[in-house]
Backbone as a ProteinNet text record, in pm:
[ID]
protein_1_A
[PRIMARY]
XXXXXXXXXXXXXXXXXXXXXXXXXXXXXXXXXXXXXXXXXXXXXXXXXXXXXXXXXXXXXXXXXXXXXXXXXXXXXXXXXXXXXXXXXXXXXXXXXXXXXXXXXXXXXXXXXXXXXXXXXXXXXXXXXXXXXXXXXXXXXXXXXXXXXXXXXX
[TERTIARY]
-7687.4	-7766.7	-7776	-7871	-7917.8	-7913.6	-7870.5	-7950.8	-8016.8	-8100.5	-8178.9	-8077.9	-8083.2	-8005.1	-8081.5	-8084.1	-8140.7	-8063.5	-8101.6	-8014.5	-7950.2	-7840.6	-7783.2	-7897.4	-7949.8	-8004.2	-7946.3	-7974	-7878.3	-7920.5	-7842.9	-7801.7	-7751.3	-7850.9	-7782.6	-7737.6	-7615	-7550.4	-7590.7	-7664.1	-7692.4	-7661.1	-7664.6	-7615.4	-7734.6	-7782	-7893	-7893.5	-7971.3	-7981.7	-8005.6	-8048.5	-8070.8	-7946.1	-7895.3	-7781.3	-7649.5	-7654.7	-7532.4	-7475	-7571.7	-7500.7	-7545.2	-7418.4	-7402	-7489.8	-7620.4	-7725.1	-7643.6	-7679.6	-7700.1	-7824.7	-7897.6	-8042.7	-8079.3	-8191	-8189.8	-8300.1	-8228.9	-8312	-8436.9	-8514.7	-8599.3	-8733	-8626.3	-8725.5	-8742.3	-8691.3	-8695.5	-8796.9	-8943.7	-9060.8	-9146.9	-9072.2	-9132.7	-9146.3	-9028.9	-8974.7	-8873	-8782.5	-8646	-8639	-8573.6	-8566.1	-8380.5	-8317	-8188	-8168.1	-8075.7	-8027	-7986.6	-7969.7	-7967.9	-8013.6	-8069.7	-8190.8	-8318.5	-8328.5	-8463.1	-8574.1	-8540.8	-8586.8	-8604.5	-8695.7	-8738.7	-8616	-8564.7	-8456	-8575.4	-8555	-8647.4	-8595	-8626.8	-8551.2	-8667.8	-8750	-8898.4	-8798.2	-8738.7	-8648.5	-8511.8	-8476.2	-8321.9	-8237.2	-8127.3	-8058.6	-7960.8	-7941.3	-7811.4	-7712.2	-7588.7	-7462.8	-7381.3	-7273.8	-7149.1	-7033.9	-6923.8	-6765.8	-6764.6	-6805.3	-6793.4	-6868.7	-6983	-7091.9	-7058.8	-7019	-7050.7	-6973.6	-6856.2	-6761.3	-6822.1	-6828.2	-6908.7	-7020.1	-7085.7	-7246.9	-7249.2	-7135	-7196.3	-7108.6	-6981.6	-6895	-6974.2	-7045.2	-7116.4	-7257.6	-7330.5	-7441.5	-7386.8	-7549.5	-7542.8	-7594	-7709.6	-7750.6	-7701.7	-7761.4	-7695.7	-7764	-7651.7	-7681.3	-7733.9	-7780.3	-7798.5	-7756.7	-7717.4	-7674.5	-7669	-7775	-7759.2	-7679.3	-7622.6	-7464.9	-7531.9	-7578.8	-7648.9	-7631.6	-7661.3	-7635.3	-7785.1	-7833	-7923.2	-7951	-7875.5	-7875.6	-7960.9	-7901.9	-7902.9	-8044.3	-8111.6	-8276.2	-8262.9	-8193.2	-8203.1	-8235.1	-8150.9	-8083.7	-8227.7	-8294.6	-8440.9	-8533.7	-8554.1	-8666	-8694.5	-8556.7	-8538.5	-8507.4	-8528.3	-8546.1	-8677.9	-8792.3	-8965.4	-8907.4	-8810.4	-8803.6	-8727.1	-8618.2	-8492.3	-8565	-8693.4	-8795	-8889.5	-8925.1	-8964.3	-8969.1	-8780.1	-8704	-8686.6	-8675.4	-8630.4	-8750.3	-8864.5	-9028.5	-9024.7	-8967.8	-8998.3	-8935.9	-8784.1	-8705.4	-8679.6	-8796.1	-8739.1	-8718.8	-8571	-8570.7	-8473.4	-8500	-8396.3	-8261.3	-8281.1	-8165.1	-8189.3	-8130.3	-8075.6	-8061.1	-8114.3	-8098.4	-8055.6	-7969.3	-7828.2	-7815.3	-7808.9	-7822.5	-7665.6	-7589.4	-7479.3	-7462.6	-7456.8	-7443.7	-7331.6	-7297.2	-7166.2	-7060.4	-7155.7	-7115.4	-7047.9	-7109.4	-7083.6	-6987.7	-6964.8	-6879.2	-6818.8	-6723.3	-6653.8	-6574.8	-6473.9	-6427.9	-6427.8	-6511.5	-6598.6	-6677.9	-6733.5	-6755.7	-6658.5	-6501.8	-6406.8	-6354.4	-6386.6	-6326.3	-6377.7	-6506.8	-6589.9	-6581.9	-6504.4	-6462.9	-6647	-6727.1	-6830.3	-6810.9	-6851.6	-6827.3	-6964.6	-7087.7	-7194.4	-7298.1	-7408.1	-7461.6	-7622.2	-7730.9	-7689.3	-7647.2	-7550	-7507.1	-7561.1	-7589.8	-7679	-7562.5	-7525.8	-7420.8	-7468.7	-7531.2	-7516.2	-7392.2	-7396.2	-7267.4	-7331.8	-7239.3	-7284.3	-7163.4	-7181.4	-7031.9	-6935.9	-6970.3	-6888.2	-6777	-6845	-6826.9	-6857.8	-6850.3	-6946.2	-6989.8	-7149.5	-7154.5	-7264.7	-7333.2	-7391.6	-7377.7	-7357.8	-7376.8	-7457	-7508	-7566.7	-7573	-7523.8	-7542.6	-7662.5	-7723	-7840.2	-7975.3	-8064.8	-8176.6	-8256.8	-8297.7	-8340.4	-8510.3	-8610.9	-8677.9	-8706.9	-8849.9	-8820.1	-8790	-8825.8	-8847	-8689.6	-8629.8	-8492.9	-8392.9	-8413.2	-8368.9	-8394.1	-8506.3	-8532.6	-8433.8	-8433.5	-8362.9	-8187.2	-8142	-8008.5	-7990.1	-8053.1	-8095	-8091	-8151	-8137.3	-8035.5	-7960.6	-7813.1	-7727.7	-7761.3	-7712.9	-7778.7	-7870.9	-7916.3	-8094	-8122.4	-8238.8	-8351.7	-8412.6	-8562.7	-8615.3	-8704.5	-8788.5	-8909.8
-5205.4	-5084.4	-5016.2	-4996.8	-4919.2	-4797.8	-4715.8	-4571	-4521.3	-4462.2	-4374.9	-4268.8	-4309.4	-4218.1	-4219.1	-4061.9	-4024.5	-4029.7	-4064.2	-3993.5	-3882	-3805.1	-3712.6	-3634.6	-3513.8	-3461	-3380.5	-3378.1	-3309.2	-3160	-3109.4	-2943.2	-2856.3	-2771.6	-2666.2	-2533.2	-2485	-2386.7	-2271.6	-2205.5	-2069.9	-1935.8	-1810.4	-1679.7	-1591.2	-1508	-1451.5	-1348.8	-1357.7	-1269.4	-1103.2	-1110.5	-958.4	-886.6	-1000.9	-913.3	-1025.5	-1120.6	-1161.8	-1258.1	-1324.8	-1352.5	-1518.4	-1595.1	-1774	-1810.4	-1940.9	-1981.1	-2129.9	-2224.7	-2336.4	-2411.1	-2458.9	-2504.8	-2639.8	-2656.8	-2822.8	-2874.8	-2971.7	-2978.6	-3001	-3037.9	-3170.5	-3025	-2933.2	-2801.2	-2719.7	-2674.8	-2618.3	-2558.4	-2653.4	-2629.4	-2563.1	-2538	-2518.5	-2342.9	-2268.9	-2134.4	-2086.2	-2136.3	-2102.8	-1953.8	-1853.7	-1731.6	-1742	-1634.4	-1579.1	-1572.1	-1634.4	-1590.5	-1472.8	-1403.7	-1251.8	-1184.1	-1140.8	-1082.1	-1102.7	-1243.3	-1295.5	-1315.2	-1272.2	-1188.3	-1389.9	-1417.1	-1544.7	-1585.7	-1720.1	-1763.9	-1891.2	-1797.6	-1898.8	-1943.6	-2069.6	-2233.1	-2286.1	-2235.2	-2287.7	-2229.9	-2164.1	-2078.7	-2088.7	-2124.2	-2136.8	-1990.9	-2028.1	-1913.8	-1897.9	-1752.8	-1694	-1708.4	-1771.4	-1781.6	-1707.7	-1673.6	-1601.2	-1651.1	-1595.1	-1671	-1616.7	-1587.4	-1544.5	-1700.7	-1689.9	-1770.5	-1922.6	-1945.9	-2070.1	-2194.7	-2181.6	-2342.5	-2300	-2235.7	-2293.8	-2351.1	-2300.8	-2343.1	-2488.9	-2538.2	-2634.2	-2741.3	-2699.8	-2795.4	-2803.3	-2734.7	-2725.7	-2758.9	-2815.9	-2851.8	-3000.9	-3053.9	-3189.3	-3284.9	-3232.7	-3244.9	-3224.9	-3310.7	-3282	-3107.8	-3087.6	-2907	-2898	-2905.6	-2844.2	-2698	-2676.6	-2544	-2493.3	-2428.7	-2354.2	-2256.3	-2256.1	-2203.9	-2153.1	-1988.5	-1916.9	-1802.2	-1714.7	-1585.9	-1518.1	-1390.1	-1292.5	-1297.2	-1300.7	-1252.6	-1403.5	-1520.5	-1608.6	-1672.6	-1690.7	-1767.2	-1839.9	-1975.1	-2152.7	-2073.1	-2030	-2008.3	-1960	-1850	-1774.8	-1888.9	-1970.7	-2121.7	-2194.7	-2209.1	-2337.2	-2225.9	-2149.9	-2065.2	-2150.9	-2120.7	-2192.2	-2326.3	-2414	-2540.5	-2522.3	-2486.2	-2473.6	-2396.9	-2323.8	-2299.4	-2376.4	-2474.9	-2528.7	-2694.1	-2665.7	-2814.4	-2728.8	-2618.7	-2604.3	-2627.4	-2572.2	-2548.8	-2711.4	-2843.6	-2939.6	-3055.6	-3011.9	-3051.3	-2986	-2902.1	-2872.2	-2930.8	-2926.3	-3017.4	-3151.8	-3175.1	-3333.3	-3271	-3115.7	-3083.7	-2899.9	-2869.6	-2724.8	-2704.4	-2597.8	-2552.1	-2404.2	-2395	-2250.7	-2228.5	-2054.9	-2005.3	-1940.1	-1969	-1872.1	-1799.9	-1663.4	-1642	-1646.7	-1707.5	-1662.2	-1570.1	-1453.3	-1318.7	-1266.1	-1295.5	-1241.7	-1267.3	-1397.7	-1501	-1617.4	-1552.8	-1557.3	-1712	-1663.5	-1730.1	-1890.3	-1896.3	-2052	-2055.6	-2033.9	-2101.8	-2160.2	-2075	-2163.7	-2205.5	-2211.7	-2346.2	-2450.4	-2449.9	-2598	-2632.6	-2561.5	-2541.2	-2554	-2455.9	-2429.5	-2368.2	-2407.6	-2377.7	-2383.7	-2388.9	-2338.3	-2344	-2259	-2205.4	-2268	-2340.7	-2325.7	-2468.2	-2482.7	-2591.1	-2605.3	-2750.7	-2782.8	-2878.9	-2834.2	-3002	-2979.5	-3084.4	-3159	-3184.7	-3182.2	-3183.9	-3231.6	-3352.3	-3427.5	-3468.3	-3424.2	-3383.2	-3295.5	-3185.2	-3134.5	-3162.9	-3274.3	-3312.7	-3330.9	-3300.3	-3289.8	-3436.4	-3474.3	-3607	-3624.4	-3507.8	-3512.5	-3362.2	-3383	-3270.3	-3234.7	-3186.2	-3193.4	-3042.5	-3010.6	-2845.5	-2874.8	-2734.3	-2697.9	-2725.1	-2635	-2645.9	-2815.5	-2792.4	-2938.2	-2871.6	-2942.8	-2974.8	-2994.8	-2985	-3023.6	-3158	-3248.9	-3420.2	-3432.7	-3381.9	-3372.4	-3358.6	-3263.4	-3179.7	-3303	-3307	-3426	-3597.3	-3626	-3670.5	-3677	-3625.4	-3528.7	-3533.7	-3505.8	-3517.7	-3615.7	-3722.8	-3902.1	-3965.1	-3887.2	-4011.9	-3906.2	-3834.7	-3795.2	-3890.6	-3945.1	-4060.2	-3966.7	-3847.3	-3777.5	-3822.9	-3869.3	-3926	-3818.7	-3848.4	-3760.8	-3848
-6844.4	-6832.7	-6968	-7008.4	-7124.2	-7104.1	-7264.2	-7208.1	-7338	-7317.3	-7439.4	-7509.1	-7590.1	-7713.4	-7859.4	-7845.7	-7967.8	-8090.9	-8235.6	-8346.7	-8310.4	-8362.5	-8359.9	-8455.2	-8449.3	-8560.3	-8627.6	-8786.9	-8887.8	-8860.1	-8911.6	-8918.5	-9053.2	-9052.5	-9158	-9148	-9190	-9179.6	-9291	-9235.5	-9319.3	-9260.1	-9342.1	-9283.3	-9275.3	-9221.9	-9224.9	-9291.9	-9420.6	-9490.5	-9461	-9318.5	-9283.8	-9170.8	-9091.9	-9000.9	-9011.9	-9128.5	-9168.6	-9070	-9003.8	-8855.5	-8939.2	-8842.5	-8898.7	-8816.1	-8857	-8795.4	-8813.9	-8713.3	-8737	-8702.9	-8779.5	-8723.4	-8783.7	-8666.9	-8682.8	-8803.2	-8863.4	-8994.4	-8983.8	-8887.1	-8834.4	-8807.8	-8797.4	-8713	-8848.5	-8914.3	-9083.1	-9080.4	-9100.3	-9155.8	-9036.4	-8897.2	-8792.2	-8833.4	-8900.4	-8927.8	-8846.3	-8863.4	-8821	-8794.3	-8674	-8644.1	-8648.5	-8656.2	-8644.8	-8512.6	-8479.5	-8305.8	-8281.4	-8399.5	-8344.9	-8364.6	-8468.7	-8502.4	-8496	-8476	-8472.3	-8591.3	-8687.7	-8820.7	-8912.7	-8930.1	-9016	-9117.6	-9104.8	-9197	-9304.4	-9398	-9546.2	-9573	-9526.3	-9594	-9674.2	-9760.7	-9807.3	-10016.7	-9983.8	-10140.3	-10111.8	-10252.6	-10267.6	-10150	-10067.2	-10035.3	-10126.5	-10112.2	-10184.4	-10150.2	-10298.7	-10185.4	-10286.4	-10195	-10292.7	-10240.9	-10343.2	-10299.7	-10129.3	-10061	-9860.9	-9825.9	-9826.8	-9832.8	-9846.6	-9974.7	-10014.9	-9952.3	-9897.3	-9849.2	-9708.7	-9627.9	-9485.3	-9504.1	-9596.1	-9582.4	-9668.7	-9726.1	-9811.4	-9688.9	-9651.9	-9569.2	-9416.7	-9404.1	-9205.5	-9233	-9350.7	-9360.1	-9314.8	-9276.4	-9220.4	-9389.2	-9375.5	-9531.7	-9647.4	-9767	-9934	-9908	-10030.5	-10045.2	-10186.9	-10287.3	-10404.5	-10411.5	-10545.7	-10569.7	-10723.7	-10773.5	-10880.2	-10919	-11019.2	-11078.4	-11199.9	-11165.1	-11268.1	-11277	-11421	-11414.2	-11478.6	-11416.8	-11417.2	-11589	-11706.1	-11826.7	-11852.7	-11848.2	-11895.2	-11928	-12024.5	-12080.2	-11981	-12014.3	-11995	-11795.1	-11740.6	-11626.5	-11571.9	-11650.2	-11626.7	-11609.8	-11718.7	-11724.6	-11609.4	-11559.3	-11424.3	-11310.7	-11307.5	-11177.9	-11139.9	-11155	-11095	-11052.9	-11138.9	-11093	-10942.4	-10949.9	-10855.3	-10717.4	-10718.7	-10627.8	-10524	-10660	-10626.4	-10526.6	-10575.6	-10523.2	-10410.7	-10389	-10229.1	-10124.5	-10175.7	-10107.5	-10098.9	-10195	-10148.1	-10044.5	-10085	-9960.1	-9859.4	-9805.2	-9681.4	-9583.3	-9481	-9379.9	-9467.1	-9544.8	-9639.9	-9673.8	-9755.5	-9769.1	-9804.6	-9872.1	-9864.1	-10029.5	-10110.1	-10230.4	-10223.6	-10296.5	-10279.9	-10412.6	-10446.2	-10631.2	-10558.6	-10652.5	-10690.6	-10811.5	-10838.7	-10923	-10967.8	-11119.4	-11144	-11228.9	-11253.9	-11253.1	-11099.3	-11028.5	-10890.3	-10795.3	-10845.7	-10734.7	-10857.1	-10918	-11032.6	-10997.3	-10866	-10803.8	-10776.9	-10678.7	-10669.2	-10796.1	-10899.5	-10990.4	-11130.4	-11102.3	-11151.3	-11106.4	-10929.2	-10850.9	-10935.8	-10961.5	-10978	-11142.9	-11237.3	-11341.5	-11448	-11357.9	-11433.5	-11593.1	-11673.4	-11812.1	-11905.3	-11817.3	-11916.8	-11750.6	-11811.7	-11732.9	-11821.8	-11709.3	-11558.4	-11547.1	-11483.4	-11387.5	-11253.6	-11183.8	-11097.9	-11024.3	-10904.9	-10862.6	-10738.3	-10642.5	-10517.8	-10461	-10340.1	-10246	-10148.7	-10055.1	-9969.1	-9903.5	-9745.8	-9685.7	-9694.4	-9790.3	-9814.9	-9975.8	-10025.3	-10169.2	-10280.5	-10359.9	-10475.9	-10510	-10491.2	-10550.6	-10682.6	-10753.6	-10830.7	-10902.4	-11069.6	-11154.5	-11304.8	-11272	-11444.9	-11515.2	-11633	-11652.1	-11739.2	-11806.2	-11840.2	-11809	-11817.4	-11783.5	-11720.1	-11617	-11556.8	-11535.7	-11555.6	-11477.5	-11323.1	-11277.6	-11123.6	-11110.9	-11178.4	-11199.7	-11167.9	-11339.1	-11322.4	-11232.9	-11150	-11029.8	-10885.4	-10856.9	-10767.3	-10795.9	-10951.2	-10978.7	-10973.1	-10964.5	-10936.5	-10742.6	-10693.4	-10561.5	-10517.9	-10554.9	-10571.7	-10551	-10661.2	-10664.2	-10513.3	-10422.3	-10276.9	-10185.2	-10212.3	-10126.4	-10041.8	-10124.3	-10075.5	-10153.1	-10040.2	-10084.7	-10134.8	-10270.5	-10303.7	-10339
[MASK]
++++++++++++++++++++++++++++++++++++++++++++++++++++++++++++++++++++++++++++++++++++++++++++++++++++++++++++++++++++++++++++++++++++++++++++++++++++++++++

């Protein structure tokens, strides 16, 4: 006897930027416009989310998907340049994976967890592990590239 079984579908763990509440939603649905289960209020997965030292190990360890994550600070040129790119990698993986800005003025913390030492740094995480890093300014090419070696089609 057979039975129909679907893939498991992947999942991403984000916080809602407006009532703070933990979403988990299905990747597959992303581009559909994800709502907050409690607020109801639109979760933009189309732009990098914000993460801070609260934020950042649930959302990178309870994603199903690679996470990208920019490791940048407000002052910084190079960091200013690849903002449009790091935009634009999120508007393009939506649903494949998840792009996250930390600042690290802000969240001091987790960015000398990851012994960040020039800004901006770009590292992928997949499972919950870091499997790709590159610091300074990337391109989107670049960036998609970087994305690659997580096993995300671009």
């Amino acid at each position: 006897m057979e039975t129909d079984t679907k893939p498991a579908s992947q999942k991403l763990t984000v916080r809602c930027q407006f009532c703070n509440t933990w979403n988990r939603i299905d990747a597959g649905k992303v581009t559909a416009g994800p709502k907050c289960g409690k607020c109801g209020k639109p979760i933009l997965l189309e732009r990098p989310i914000a993460l801070d030292d609260e934020t950042f190990t649930r959302t990178i360890n309870e994603s199903d998907v690679p996470v990208a994550v920019d490791f940048y600070a407000d002052w910084c040129g190079p960091c200013r340049m690849m903002a449009p790119a790091v935009d634009a990698l999120a508007a393009h993986l939506q649903g494949k994976a998840l792009v996250g800005k930390l600042n690290t003025d802000h969240s001091a913390r987790t960015a000398s967890g990851f012994n960040i030492r020039g800004i901006p740094t770009t590292i992928v995480f997949k499972g919950g592990k870091e499997v790709a890093r590159q610091s300074g300014a990337l391109p989107l090419e670049g960036l998609k590239q970087l994305m690659a070696k997580a096993g995300v089609a671009v």
